[in-house]
C-alpha positions in Angstrom: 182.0 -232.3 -14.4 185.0 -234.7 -13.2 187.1 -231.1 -13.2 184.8 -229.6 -11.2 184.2 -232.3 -8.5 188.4 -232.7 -8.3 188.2 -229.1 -7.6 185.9 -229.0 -5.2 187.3 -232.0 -3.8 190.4 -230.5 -2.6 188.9 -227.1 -1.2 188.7 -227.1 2.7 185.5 -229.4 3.8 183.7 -226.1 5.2 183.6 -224.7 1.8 182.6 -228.1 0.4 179.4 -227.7 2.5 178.8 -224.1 1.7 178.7 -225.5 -1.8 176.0 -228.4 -1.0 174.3 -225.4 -0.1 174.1 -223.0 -2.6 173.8 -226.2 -5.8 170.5 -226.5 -3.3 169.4 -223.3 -3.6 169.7 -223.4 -7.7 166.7 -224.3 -9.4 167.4 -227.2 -11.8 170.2 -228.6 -9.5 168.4 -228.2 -6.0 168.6 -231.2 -3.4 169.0 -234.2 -5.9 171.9 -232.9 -7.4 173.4 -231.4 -3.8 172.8 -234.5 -2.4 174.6 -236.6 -4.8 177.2 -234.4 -5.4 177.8 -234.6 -1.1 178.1 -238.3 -2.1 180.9 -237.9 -4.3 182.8 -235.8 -2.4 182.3 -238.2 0.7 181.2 -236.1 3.1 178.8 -237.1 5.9 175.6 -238.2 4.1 173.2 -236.7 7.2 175.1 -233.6 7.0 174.9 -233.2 3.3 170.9 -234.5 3.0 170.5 -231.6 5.6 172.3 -228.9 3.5 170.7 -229.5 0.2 167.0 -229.9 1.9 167.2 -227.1 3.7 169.1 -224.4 0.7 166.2 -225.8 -1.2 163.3 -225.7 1.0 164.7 -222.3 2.0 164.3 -221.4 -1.7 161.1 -222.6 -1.8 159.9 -220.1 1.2 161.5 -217.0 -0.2 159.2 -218.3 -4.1 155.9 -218.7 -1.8 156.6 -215.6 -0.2 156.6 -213.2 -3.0 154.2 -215.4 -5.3 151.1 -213.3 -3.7 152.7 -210.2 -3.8 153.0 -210.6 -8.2 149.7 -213.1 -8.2 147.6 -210.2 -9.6 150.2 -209.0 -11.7 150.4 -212.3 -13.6 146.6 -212.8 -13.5 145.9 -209.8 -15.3 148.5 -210.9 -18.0 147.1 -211.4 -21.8 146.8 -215.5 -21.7 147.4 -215.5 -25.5 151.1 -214.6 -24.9 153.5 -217.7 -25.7 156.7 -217.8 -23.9 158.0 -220.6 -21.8 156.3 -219.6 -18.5 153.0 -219.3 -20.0 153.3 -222.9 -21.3 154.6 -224.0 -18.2 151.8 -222.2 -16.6 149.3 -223.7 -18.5 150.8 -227.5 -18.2 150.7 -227.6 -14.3 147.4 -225.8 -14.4 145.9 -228.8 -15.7 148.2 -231.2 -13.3 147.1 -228.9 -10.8 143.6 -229.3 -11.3 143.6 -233.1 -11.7 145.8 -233.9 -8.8 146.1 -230.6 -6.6 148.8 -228.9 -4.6 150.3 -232.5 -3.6 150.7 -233.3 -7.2 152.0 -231.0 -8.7 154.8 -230.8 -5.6 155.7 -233.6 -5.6 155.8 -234.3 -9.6 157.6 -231.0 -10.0 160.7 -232.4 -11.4 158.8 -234.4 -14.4 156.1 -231.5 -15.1 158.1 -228.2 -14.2 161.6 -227.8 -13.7 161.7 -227.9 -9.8 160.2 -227.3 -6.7 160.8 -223.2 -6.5 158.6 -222.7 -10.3 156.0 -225.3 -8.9 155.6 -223.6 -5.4 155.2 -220.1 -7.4 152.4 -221.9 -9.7 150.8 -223.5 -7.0 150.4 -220.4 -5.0 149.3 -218.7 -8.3 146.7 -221.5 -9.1 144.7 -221.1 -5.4 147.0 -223.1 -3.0 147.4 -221.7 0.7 151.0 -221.2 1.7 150.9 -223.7 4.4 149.2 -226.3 2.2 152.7 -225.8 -0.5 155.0 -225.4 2.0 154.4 -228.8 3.6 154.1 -230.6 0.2 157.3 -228.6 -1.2 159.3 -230.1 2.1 157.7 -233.4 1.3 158.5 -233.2 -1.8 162.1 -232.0 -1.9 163.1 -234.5 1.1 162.0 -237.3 -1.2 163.9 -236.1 -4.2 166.9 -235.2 -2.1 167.0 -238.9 0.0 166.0 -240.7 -3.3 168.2 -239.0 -5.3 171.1 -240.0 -2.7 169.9 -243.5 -2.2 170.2 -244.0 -5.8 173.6 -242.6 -6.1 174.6 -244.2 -3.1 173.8 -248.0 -5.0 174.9 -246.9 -8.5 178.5 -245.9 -6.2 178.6 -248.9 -4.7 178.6 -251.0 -7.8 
C-alpha cells in the first residue's frame, strides 16, 4: 500500500484526481477509501470529498438503474440456491424489513459490502428509486466525510 500511494504520489495531480475517482466508483473501496486516500496524497480535501462522493453516487445510479430491468429475473430464481448473493440477499432482506430503505443505506458497509449491492437489494426488496437514491447519497456522503474526518485526526496524531 505505501508503494502504491508513493506512486501515485508522484503522478501529475490531474491524474491523482482521476484516481480519487475511479477508487470511488469500486465497490469495496468507494468514497471512504477515496476520501482518505485524497488525504494522504494532500490534495484539496473539498475537491477530493467531491470526487469520491460523486464516482460513488454515480455508481450507485447506473446499480438502481438496471436493478428493475433484472428484478424479475432474480425473483423468479430457485431461493434454495446458496451462493454468496443469495445469502447476502437474504441478510438485508431481514434488515430491510426491520428498518427499511434508510437502514439498510445507510448500514450498507456493516450488513453488505457497499452502497452499489445495497441500492440493487433495495430496489429488489420494493424500494422506489427516488426513495434509494436520496438515502444512497445520504449514506455515501456520511461514509465519505466520516471516513475523512477520521483519517484526518488519526494524521494529525
Amino acid at each position: 500500500m505505501q508503494q502504491f500511494l508513493q506512486q501515485i504520489s508522484e503522478m501529475n495531480v490531474f491524474i491523482q484526481l482521476i484516481a480519487i475517482f475511479i477508487i470511488g466508483m469500486i465497490p469495496l473501496l468507494e468514497a471512504p477509501l477515496a476520501s482518505v486516500l485524497g488525504i494522504a496524497l494532500q490534495l484539496p480535501l473539498p475537491l477530493v470529498l467531491m470526487l469520491a462522493i460523486l464516482s460513488n453516487f454515480l455508481t450507485v445510479v447506473i446499480v438502481i438503474s438496471f436493478a428493475n430491468l433484472l428484478k424479475s429475473k432474480f425473483s423468479r430464481k430457485d431461493k434454495s440456491e446458496s451462493g454468496f448473493l443469495n445469502k447476502r440477499f437474504h441478510k438485508t432482506q431481514v434488515y430491510f424489513n426491520r428498518y427499511g430503505v434508510p437502514g439498510v443505506s445507510l448500514l450498507s458497509h456493516f450488513i453488505l459490502v457497499g452502497n452499489p449491492i445495497s441500492a440493487f437489494f433495495c430496489i429488489l426488496l420494493g424500494g422506489t428509486k427516488a426513495q434509494v437514491m436520496v438515502w444512497q447519497f445520504l449514506s455515501i456522503v456520511l461514509w465519505g466525510v466520516g471516513t475523512a474526518l477520521l483519517a484526518l485526526g488519526l494524521i494529525s496524531l
